[in-house]
Legacy VTK file of the C-alpha trace (Angstrom):
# vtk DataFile Version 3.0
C-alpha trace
ASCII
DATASET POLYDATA
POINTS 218 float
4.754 -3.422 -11.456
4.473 -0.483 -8.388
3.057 2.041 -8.290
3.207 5.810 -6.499
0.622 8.093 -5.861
-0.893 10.468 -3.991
-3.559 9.258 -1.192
-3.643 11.652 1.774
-4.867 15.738 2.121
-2.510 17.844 4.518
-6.024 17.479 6.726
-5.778 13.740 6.936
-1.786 13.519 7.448
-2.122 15.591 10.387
-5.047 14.007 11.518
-3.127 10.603 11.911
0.058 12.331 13.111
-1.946 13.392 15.830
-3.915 9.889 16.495
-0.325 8.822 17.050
1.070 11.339 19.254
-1.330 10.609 21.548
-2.129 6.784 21.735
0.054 4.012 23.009
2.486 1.667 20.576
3.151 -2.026 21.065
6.427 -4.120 20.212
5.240 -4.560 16.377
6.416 -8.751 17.263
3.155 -8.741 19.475
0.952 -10.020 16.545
3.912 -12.296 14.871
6.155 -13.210 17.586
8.214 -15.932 15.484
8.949 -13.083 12.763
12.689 -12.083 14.197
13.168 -9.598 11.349
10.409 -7.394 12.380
11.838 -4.807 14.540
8.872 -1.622 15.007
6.277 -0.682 16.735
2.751 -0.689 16.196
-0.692 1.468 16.919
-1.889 -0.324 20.231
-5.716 1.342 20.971
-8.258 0.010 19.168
-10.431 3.093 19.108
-7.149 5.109 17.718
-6.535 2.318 15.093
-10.377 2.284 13.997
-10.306 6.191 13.473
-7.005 6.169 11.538
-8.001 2.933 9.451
-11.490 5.075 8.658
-9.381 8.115 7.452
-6.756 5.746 4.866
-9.861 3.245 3.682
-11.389 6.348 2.951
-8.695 8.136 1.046
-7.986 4.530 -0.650
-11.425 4.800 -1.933
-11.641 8.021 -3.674
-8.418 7.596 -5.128
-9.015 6.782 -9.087
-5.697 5.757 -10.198
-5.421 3.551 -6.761
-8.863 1.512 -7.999
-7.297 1.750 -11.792
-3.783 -0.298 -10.464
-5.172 -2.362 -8.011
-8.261 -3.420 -8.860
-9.355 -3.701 -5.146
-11.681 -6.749 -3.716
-11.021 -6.016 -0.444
-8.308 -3.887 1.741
-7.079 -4.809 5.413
-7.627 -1.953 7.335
-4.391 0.633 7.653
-2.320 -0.156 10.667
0.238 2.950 11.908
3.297 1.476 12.470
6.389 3.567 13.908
10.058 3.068 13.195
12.491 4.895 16.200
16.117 5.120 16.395
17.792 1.980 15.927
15.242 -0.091 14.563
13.897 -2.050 11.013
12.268 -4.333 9.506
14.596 -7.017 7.682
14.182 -8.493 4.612
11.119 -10.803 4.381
7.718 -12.077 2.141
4.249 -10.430 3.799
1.841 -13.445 4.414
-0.176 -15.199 1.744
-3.460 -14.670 3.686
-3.973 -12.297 7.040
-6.651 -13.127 8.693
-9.427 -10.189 9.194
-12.502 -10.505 11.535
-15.121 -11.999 8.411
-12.855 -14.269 6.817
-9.057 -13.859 5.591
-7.733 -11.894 2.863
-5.081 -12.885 -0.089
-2.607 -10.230 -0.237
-2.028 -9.595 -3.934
-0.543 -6.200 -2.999
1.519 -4.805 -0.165
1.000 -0.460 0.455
3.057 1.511 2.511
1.271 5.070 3.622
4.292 7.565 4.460
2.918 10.037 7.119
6.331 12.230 8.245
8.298 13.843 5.975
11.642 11.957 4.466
13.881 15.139 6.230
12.216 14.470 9.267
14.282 10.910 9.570
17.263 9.390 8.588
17.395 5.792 7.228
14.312 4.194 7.308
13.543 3.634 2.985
11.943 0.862 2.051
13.519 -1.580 -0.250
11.511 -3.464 -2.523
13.100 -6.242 -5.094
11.496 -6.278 -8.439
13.169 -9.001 -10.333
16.760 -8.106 -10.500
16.405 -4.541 -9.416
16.465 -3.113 -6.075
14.085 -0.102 -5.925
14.228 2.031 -2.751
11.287 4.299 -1.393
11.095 7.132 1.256
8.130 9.494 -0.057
6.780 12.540 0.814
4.148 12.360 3.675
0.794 10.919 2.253
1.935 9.660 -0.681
1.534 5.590 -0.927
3.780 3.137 -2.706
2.131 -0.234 -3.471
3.653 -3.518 -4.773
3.042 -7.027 -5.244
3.157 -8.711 -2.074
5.278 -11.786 -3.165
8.484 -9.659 -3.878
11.262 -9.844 -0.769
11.126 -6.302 0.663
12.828 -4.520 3.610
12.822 -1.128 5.864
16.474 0.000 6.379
17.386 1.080 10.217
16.029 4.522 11.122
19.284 6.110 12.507
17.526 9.258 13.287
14.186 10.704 14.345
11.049 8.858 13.824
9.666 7.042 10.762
5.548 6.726 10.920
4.033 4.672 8.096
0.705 3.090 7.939
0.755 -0.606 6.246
-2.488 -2.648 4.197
-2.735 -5.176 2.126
-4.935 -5.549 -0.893
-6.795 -8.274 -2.448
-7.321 -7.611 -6.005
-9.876 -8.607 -8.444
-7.323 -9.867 -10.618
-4.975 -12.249 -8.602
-1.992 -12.433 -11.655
0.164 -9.089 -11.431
0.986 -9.358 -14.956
-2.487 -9.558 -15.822
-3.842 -6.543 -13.800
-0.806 -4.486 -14.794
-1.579 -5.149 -18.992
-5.136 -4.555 -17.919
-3.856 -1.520 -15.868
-2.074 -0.206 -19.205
-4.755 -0.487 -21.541
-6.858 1.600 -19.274
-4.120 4.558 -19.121
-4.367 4.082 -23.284
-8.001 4.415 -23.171
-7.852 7.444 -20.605
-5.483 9.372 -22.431
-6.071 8.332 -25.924
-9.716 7.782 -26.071
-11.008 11.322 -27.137
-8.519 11.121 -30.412
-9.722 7.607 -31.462
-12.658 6.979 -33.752
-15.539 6.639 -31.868
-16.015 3.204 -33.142
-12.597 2.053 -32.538
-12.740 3.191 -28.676
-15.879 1.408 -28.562
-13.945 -1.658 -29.638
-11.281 -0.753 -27.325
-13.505 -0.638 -24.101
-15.246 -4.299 -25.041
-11.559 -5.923 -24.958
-11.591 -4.269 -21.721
-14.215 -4.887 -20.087
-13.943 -8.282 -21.419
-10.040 -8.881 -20.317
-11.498 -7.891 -16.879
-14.112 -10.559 -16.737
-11.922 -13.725 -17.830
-8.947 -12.516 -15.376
-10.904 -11.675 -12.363
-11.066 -14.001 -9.372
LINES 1 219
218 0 1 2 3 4 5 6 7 8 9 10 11 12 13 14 15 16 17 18 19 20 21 22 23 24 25 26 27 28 29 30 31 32 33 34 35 36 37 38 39 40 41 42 43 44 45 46 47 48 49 50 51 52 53 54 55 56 57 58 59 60 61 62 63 64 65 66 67 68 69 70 71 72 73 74 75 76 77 78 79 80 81 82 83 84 85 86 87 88 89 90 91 92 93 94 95 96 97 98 99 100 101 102 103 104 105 106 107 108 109 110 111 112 113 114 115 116 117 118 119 120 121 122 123 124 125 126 127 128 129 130 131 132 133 134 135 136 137 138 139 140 141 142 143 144 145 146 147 148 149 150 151 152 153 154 155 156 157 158 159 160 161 162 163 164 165 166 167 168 169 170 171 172 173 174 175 176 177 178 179 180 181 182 183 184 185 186 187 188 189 190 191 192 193 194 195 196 197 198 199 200 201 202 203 204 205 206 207 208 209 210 211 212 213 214 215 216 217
């Protein structure tokens, strides 16, 4: 239950390359000083972070198949984070709420935005564990990988060059993953499958929907 996809144009990745080549980081501890696993850095100017958090919430929300998996009620606004020789982030849970300036936000699912190119680094993939399975990630730059928050997930030590990611977290409309992911399915059915069914029968099809979506949502 993760999903990858496309989310940034070359336009935007080298729009937030260049917000962070030119504004300050911070120790990524400054904003959870107890978590000892947490070994980054993070965007540090709040006018850079509001122009790159613009430029993600708005690729987030154009994206069809990100609104088809997620089911978004509200997203945390991107934050560039940046991974340099040496450093990681060990293996750890996200936080059941994070607090945002109108209320806080239940993190259903955890994104990672890859902005540099996997040559351009060494080490650095994140590691996500799905059950008994250990799935590892290091994507092109702008594609996104999201998955559900409550799975134990890592970012191995960058031994070389720089790793720049930008992090969110999603509340979804439907809270239970296995709930939004059968809901997710019969939506892919419906999309590819639709135009063969009986018109009728695809009618049907979209009331179970429709109807799925209004007992499961929050």
């Amino acid at each position: 239950m993760y999903r990858v996809l496309p989310l940034l144009t070359d336009q935007e990745i080298e729009e937030c390359r260049r917000i962070a080549a030119s504004a300050p980081f911070a120790e990524g501890r400054l904003t959870n000083p107890h978590n000892l696993a947490k070994q980054n850095e993070q965007l540090h100017d709040t006018d850079a972070y509001n122009r790159s958090s613009q430029i993600l919430l708005q690729a987030f929300a154009r994206s069809e198949e990100f609104r088809e998996f997620a089911f978004p009620e509200m997203i945390a606004p991107p934050m560039i984070t940046r991974y340099r020789p040496g450093m990681k982030y060990g293996a750890h849970a996200d936080a059941a709420y994070i607090q945002m300036p109108g209320g806080s936000l239940r993190s259903d699912l955890s994104c990672t935005v890859f902005l540099n190119d996997p040559e351009s680094y060494e080490g650095g993939a994140l590691n996500v564990r799905l059950g008994d399975s250990n799935l590892t990630f290091k994507l092109k730059a702008g594609e996104a990988i999201i998955y559900s928050s409550d799975s134990l997930h890592q970012v191995e030590p960058v031994t070389k060059g720089e790793r720049l990611v930008a992090i969110t977290f999603i509340q979804s409309r439907v809270p239970d993953p296995f709930k939004r992911y059968m809901l997710f399915e019969l939506n892919e059915i419906a999309a590819l499958e639709g135009r063969q069914m009986d018109n009728e029968n695809f009618q049907r099809l979209q009331l179970v929907q429709q109807n799925l979506l209004r007992m499961w949502s929050s």
